[in-house]
CHARMM internal coordinates of N, CA and C (Angstrom, degrees):
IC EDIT
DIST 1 N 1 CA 1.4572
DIST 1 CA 1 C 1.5230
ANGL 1 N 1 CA 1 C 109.94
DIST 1 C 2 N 0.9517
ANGL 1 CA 1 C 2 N 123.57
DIHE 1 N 1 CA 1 C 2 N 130.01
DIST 2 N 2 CA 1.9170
ANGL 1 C 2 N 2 CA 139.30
DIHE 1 CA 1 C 2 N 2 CA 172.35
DIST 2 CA 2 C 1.2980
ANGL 2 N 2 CA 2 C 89.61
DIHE 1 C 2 N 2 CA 2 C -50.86
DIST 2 C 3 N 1.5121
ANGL 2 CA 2 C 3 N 112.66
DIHE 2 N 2 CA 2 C 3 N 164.41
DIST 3 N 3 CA 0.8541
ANGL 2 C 3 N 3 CA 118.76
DIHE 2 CA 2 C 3 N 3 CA 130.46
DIST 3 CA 3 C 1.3547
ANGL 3 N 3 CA 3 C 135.72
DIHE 2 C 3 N 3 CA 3 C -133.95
DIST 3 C 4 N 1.3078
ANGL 3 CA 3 C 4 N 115.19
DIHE 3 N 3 CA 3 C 4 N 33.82
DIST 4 N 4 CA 1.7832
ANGL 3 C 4 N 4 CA 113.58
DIHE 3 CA 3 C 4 N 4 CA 161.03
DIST 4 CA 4 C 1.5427
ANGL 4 N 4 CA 4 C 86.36
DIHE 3 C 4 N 4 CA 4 C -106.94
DIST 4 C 5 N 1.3534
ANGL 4 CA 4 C 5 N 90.55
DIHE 4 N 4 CA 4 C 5 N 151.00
DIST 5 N 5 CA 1.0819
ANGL 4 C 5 N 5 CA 102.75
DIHE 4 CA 4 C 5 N 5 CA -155.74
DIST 5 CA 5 C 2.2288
ANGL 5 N 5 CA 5 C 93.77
DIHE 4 C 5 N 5 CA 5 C -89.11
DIST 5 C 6 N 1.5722
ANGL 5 CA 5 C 6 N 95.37
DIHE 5 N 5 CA 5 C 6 N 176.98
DIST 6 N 6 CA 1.9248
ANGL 5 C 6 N 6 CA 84.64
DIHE 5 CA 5 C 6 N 6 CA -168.77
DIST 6 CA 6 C 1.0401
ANGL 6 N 6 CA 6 C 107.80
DIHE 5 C 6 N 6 CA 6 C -91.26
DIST 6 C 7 N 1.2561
ANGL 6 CA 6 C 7 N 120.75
DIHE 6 N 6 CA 6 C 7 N -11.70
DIST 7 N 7 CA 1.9264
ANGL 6 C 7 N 7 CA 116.53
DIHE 6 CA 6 C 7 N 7 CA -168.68
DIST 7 CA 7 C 1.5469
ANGL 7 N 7 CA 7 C 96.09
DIHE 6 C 7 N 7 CA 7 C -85.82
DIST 7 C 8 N 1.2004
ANGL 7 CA 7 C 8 N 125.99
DIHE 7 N 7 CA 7 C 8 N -28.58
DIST 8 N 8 CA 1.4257
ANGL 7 C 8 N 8 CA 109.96
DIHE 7 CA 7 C 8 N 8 CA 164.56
DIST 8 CA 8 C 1.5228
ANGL 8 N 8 CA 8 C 147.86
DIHE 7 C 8 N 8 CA 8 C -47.01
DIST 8 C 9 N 1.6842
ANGL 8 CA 8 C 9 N 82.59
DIHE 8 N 8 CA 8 C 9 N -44.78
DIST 9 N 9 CA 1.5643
ANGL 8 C 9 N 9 CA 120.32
DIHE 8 CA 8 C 9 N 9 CA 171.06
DIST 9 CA 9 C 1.6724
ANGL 9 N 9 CA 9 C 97.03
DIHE 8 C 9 N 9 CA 9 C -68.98
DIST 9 C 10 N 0.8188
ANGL 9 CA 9 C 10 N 142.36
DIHE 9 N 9 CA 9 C 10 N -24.58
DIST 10 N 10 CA 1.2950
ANGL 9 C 10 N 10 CA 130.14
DIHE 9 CA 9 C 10 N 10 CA -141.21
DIST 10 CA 10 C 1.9921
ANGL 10 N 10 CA 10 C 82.25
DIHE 9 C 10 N 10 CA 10 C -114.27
DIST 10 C 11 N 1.1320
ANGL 10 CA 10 C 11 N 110.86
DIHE 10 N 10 CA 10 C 11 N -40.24
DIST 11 N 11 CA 1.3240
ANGL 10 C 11 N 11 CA 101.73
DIHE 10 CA 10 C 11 N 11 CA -179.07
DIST 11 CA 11 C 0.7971
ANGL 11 N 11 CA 11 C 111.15
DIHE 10 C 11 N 11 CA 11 C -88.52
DIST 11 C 12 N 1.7809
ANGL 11 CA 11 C 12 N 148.16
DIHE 11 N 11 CA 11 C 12 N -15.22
DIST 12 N 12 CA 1.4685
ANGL 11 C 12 N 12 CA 135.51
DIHE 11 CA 11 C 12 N 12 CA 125.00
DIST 12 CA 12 C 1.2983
ANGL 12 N 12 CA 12 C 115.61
DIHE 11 C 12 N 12 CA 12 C -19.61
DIST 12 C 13 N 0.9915
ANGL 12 CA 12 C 13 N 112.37
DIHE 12 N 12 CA 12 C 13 N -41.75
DIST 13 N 13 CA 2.0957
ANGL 12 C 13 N 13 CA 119.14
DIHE 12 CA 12 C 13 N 13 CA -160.19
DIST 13 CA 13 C 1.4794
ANGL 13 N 13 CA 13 C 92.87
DIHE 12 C 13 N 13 CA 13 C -68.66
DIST 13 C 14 N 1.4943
ANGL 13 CA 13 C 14 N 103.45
DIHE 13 N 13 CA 13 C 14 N -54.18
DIST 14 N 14 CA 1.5674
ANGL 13 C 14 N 14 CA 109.22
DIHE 13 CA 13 C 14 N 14 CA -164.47
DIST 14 CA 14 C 1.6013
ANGL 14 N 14 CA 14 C 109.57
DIHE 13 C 14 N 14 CA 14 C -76.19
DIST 14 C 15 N 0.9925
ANGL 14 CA 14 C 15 N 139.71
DIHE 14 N 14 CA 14 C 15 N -26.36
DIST 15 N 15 CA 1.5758
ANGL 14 C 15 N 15 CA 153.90
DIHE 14 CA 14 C 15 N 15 CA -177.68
DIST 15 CA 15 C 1.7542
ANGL 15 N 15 CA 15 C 99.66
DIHE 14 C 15 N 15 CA 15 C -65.56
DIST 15 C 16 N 1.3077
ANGL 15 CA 15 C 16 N 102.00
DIHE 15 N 15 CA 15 C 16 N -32.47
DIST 16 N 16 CA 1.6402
ANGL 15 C 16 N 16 CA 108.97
DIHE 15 CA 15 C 16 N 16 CA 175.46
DIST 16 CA 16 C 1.0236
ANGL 16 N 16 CA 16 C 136.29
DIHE 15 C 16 N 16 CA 16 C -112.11
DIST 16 C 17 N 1.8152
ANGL 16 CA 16 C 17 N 106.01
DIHE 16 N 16 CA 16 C 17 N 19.92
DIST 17 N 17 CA 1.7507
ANGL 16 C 17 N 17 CA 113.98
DIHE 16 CA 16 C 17 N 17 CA 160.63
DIST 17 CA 17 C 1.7714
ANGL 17 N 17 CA 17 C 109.14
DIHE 16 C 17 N 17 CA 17 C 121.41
DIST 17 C 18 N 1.9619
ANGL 17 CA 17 C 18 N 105.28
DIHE 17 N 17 CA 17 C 18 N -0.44
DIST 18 N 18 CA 1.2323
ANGL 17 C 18 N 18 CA 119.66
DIHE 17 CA 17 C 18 N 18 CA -166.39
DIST 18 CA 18 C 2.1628
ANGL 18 N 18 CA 18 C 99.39
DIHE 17 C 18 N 18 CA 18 C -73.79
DIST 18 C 19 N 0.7967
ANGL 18 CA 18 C 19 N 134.41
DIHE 18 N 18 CA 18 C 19 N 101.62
DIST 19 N 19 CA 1.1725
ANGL 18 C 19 N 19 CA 132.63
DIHE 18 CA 18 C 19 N 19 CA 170.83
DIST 19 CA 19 C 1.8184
ANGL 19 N 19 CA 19 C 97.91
DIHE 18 C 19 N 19 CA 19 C -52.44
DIST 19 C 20 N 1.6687
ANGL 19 CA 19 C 20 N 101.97
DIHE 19 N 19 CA 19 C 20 N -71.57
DIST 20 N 20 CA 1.7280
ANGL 19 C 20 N 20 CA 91.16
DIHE 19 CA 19 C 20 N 20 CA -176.28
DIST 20 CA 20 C 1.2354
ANGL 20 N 20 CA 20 C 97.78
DIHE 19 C 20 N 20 CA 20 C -118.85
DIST 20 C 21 N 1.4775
ANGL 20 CA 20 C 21 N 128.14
DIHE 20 N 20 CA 20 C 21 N -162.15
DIST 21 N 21 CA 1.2448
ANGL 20 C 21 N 21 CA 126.41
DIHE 20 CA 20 C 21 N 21 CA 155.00
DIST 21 CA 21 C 1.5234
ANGL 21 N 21 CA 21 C 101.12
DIHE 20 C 21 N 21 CA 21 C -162.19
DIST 21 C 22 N 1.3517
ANGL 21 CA 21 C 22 N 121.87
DIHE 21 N 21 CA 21 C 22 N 127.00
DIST 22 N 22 CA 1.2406
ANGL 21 C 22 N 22 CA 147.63
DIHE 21 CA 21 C 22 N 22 CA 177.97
DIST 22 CA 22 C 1.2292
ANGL 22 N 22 CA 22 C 124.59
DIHE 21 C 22 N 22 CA 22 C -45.41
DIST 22 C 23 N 1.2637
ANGL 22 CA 22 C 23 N 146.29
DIHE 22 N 22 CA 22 C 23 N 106.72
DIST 23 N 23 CA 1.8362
ANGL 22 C 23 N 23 CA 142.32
DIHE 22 CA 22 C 23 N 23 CA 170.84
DIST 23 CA 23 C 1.7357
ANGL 23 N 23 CA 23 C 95.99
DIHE 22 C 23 N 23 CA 23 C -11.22
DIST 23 C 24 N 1.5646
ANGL 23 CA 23 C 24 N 119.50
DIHE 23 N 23 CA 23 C 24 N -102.85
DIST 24 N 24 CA 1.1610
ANGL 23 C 24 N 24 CA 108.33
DIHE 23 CA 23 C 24 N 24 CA 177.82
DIST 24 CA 24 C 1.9454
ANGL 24 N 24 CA 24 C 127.42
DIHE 23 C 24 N 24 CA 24 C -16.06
DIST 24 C 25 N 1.3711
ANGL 24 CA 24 C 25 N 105.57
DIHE 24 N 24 CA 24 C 25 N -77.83
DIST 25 N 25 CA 1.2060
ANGL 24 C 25 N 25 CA 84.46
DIHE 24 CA 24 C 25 N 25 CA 170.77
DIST 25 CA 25 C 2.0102
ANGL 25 N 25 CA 25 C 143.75
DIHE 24 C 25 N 25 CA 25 C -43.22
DIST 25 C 26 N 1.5008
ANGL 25 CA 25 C 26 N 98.57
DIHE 25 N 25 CA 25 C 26 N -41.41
DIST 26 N 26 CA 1.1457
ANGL 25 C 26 N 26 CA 101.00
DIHE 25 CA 25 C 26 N 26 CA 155.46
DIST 26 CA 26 C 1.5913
ANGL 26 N 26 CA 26 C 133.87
DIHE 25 C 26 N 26 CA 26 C -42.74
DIST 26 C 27 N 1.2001
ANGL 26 CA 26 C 27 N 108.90
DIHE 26 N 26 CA 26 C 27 N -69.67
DIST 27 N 27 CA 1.2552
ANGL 26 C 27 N 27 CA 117.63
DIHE 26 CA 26 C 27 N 27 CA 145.89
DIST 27 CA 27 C 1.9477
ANGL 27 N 27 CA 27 C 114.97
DIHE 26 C 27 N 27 CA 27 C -6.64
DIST 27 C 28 N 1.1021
ANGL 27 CA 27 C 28 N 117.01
DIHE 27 N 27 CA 27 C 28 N -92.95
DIST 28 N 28 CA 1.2040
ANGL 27 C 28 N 28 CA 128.69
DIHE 27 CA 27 C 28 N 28 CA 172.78
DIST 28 CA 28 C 1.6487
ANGL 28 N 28 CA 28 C 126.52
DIHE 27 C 28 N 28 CA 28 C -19.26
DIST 28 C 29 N 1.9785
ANGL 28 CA 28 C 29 N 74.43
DIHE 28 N 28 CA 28 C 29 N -65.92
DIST 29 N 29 CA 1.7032
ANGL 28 C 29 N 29 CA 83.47
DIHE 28 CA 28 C 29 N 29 CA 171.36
DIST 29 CA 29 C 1.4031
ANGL 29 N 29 CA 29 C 133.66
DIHE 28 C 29 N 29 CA 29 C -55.55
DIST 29 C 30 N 1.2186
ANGL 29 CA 29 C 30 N 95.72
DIHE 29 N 29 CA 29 C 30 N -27.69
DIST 30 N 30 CA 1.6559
ANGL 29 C 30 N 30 CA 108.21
DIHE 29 CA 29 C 30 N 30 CA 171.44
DIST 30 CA 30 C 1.5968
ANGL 30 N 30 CA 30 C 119.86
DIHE 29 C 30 N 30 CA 30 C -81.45
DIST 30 C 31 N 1.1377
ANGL 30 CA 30 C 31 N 113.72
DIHE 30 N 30 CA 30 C 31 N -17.60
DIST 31 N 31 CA 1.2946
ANGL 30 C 31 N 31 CA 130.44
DIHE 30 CA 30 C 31 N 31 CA 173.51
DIST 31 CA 31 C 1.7101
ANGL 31 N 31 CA 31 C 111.17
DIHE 30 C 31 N 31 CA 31 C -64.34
DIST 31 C 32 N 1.3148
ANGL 31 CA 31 C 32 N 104.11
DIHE 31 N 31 CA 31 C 32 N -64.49
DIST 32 N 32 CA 1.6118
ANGL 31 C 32 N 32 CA 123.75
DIHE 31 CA 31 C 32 N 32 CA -170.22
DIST 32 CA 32 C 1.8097
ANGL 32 N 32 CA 32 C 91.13
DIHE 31 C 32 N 32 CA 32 C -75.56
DIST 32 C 33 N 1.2300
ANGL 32 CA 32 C 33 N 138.10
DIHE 32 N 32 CA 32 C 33 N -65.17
DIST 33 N 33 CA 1.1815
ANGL 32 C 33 N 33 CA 134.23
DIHE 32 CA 32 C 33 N 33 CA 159.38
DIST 33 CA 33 C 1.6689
ANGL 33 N 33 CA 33 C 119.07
DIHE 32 C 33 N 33 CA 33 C -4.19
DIST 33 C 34 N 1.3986
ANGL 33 CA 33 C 34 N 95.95
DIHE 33 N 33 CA 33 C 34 N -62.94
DIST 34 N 34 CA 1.3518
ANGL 33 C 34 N 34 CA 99.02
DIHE 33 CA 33 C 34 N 34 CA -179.18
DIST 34 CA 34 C 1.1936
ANGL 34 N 34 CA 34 C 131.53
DIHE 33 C 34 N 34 CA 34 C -92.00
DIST 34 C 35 N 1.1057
ANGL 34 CA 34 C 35 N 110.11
DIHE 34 N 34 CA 34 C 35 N 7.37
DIST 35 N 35 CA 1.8967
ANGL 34 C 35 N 35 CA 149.64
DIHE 34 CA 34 C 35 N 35 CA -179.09
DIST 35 CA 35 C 1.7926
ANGL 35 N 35 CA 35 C 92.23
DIHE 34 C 35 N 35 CA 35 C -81.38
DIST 35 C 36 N 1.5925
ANGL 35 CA 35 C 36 N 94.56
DIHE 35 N 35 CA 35 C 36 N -74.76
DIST 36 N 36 CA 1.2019
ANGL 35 C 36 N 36 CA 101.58
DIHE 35 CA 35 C 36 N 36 CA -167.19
DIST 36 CA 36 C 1.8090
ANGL 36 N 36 CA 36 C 109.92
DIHE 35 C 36 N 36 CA 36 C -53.68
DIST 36 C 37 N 1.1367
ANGL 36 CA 36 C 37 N 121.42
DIHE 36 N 36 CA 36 C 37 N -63.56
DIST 37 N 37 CA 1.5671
ANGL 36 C 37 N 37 CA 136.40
DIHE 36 CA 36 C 37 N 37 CA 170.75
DIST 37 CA 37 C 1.6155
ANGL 37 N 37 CA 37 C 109.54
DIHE 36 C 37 N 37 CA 37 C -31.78
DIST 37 C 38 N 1.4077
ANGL 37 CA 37 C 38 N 123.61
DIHE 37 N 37 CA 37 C 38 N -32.85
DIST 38 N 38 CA 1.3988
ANGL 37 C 38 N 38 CA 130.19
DIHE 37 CA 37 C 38 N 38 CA 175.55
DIST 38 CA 38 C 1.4802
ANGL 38 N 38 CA 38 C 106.01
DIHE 37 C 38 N 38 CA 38 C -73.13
DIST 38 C 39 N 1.6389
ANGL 38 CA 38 C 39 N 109.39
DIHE 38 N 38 CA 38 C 39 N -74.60
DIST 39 N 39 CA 1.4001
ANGL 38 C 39 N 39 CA 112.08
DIHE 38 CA 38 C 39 N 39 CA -176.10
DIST 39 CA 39 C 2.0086
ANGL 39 N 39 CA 39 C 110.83
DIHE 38 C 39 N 39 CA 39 C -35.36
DIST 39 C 40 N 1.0561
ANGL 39 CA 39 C 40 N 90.92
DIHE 39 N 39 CA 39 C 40 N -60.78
DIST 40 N 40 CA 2.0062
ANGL 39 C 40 N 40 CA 112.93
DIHE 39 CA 39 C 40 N 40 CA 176.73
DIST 40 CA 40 C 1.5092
ANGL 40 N 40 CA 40 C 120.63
DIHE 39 C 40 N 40 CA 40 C -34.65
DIST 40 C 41 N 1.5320
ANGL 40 CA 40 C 41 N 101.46
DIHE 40 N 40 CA 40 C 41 N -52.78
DIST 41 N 41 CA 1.9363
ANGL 40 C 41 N 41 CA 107.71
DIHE 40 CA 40 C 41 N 41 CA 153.33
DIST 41 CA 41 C 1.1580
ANGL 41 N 41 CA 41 C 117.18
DIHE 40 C 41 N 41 CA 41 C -80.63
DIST 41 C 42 N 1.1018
ANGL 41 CA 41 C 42 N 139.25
DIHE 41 N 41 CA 41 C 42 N -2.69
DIST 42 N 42 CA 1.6884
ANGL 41 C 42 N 42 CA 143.52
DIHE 41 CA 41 C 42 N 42 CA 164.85
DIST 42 CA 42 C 1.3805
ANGL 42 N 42 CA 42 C 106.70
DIHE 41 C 42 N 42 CA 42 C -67.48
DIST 42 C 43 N 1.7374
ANGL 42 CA 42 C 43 N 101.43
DIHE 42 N 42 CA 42 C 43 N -59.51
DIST 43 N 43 CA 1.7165
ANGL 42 C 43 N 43 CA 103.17
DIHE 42 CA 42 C 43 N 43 CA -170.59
DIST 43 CA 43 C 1.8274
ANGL 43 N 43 CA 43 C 107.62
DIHE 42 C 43 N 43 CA 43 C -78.68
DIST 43 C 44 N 1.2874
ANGL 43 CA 43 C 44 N 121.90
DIHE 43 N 43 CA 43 C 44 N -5.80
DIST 44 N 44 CA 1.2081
ANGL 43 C 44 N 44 CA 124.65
DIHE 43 CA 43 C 44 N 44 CA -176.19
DIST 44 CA 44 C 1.2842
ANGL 44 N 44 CA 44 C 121.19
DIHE 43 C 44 N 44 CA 44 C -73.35
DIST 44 C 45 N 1.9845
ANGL 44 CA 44 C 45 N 93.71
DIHE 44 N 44 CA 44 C 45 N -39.84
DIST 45 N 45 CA 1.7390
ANGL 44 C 45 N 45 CA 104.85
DIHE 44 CA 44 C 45 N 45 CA -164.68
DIST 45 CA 45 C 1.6116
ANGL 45 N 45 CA 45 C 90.18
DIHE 44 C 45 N 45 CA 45 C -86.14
DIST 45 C 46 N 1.3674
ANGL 45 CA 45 C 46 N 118.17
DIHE 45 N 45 CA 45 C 46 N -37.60
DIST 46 N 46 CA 1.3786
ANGL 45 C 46 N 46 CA 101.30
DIHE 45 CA 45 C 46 N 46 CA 172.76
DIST 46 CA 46 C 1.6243
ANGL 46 N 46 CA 46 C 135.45
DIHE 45 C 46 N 46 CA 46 C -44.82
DIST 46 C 47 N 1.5336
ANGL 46 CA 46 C 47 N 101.73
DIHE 46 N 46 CA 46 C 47 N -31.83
DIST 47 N 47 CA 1.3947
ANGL 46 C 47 N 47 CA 122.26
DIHE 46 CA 46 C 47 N 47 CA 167.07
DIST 47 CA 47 C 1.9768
ANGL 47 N 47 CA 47 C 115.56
DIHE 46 C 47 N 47 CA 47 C -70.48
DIST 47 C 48 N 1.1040
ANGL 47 CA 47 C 48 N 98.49
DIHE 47 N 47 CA 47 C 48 N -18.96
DIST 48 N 48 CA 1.5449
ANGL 47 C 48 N 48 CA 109.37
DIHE 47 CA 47 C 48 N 48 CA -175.33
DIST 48 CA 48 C 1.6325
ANGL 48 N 48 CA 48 C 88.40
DIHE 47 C 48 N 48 CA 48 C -80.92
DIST 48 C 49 N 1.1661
ANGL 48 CA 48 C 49 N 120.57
DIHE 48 N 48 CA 48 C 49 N -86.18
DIST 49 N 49 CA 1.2576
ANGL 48 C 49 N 49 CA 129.22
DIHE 48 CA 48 C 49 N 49 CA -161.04
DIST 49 CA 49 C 1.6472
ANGL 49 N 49 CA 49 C 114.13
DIHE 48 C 49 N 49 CA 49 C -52.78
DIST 49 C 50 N 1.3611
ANGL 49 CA 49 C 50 N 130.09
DIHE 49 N 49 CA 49 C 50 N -21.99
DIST 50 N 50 CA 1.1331
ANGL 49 C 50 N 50 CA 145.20
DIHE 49 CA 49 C 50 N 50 CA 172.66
DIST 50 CA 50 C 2.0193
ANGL 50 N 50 CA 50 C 83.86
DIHE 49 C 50 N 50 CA 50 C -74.48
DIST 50 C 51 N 1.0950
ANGL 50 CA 50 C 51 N 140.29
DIHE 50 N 50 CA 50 C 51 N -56.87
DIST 51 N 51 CA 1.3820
ANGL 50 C 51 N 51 CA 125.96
DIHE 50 CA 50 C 51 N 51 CA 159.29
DIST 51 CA 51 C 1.6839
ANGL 51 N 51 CA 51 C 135.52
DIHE 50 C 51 N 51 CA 51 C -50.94
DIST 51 C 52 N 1.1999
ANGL 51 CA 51 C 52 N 90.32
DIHE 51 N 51 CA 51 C 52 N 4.06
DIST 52 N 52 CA 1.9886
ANGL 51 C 52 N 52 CA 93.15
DIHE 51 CA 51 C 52 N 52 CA 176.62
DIST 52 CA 52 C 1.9137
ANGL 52 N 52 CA 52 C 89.03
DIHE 51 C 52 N 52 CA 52 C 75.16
DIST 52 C 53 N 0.9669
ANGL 52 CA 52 C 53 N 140.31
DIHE 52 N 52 CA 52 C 53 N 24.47
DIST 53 N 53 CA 1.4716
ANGL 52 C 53 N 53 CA 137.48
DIHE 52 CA 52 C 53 N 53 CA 170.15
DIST 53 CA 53 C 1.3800
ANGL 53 N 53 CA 53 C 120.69
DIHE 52 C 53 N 53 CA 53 C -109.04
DIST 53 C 54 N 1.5902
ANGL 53 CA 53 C 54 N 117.61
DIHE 53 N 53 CA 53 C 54 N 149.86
DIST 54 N 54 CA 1.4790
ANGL 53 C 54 N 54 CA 109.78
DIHE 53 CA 53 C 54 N 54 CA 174.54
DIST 54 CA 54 C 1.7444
ANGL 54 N 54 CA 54 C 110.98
DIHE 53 C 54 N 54 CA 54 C -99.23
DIST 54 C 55 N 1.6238
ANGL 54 CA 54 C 55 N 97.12
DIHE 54 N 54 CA 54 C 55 N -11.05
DIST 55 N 55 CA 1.3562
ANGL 54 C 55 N 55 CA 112.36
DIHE 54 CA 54 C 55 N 55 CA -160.52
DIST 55 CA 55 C 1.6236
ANGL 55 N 55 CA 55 C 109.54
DIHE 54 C 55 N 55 CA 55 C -91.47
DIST 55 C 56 N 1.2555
ANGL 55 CA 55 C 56 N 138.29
DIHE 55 N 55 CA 55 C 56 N 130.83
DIST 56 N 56 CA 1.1292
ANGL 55 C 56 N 56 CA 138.99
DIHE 55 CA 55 C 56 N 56 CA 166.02
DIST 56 CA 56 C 1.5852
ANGL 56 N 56 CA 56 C 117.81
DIHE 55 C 56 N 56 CA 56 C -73.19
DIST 56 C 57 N 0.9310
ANGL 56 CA 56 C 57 N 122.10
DIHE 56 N 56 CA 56 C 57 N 105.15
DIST 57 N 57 CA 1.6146
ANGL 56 C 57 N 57 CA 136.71
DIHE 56 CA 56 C 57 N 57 CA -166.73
DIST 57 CA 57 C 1.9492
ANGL 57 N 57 CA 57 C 94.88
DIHE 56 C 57 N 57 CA 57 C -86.11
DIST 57 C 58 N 1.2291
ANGL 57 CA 57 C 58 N 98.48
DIHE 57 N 57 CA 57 C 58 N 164.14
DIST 58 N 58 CA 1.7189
ANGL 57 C 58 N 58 CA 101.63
DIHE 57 CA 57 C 58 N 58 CA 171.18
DIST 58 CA 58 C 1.7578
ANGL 58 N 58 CA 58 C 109.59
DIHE 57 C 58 N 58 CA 58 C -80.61
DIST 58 C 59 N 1.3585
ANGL 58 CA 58 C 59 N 123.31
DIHE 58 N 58 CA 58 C 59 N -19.46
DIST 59 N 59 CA 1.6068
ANGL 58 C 59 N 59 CA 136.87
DIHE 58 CA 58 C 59 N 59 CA 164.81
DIST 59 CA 59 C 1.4998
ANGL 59 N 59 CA 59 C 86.65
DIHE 58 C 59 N 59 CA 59 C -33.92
DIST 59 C 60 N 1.6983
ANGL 59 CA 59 C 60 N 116.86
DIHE 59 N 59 CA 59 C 60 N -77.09
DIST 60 N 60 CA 1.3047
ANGL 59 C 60 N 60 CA 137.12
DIHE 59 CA 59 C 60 N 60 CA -136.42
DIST 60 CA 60 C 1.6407
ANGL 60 N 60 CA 60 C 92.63
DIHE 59 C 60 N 60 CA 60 C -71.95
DIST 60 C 61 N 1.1145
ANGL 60 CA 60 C 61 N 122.95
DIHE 60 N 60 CA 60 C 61 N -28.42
DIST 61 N 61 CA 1.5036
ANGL 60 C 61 N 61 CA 109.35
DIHE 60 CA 60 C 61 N 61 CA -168.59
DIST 61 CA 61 C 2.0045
ANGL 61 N 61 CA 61 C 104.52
DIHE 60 C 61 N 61 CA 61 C -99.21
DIST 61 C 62 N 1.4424
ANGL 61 CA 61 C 62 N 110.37
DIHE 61 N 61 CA 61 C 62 N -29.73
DIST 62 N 62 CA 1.2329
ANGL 61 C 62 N 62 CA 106.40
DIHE 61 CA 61 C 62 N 62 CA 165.10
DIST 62 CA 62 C 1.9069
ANGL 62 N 62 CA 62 C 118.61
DIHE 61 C 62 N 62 CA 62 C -55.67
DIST 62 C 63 N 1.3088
ANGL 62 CA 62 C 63 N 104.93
DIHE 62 N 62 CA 62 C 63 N -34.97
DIST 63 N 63 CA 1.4919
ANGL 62 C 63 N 63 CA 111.41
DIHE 62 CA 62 C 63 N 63 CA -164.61
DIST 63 CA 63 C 1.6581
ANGL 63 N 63 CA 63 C 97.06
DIHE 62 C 63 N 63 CA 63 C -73.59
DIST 63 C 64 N 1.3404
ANGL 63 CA 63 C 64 N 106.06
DIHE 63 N 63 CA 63 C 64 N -45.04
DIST 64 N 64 CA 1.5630
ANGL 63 C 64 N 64 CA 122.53
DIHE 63 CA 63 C 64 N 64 CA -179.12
DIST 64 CA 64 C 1.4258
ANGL 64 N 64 CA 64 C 109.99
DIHE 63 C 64 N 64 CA 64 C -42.68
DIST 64 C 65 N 1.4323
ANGL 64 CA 64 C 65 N 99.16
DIHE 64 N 64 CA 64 C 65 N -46.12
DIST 65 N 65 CA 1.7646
ANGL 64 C 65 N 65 CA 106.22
DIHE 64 CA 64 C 65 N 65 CA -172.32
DIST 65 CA 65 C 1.2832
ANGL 65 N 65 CA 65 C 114.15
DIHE 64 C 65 N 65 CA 65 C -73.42
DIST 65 C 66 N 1.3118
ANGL 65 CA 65 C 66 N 136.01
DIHE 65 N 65 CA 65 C 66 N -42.69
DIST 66 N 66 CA 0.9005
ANGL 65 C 66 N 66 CA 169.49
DIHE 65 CA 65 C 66 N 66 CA 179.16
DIST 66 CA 66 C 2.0435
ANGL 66 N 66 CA 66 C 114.99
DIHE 65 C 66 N 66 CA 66 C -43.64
DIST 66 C 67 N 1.5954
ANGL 66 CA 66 C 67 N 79.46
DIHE 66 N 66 CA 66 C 67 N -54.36
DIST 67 N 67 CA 1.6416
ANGL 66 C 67 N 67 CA 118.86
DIHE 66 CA 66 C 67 N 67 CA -175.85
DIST 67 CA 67 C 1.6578
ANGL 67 N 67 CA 67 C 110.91
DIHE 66 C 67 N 67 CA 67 C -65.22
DIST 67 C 68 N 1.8120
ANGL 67 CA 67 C 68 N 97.65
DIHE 67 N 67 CA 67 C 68 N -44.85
DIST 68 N 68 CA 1.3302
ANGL 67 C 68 N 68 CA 108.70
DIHE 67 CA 67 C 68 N 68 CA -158.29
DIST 68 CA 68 C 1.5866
ANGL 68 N 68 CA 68 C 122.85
DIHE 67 C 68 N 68 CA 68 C 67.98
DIST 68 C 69 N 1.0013
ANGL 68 CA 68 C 69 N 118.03
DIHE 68 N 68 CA 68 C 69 N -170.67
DIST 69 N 69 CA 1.6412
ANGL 68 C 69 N 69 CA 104.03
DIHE 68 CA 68 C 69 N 69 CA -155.70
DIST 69 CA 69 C 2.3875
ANGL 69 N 69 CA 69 C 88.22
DIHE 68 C 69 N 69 CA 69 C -135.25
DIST 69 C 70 N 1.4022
ANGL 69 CA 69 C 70 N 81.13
DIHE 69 N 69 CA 69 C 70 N 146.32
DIST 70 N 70 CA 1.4698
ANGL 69 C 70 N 70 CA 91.04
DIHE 69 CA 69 C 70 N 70 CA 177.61
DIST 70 CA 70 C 1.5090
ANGL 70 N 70 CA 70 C 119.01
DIHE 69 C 70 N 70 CA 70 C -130.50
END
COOR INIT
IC SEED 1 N 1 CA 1 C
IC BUILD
C-alpha cells in the first residue's frame, strides 16, 4: 500500500497541465513519487550525518536535490 495518498498526486498532475489522469497512471505516479522522496531522504540524511547531525535540515535536502542521487 502507498502511502501518499492518490488524490494528491492527481492534483499535482492537474496543477501541471494534467486535464485527467488515469487509475494506472496514478498508480505510477505515486510509485516514482515515492521512489523519488525515498532516494532524496537517503541522500539528505547522508548529508546530515556527514554534518555531525541526526536531523535532516532543509540545507540537506536542497543540496541533495541539487546533487542528485548516486
Amino acid at each position: 500500500m502507498a502511502d501518499l495518498p492518490s488524490a494528491a498526486v492527481i492534483r499535482i498532475a492537474k496543477a501541471n497541465g494534467a486535464e485527467r489522469v488515469g487509475s494506472d497512471a496514478t498508480k505510477v505516479l505515486v510509485e516514482k513519487a515515492e521512489e523519488y522522496i525515498g532516494q532524496l531522504a537517503k541522500e539528505a540524511n547522508k548529508l546530515a550525518i556527514h554534518a555531525g547531525r541526526k536531523t535532516i535540515k532543509e540545507e540537506d535536502i536542497d543540496m541533495a536535490a541539487q546533487k542528485g542521487f548516486k
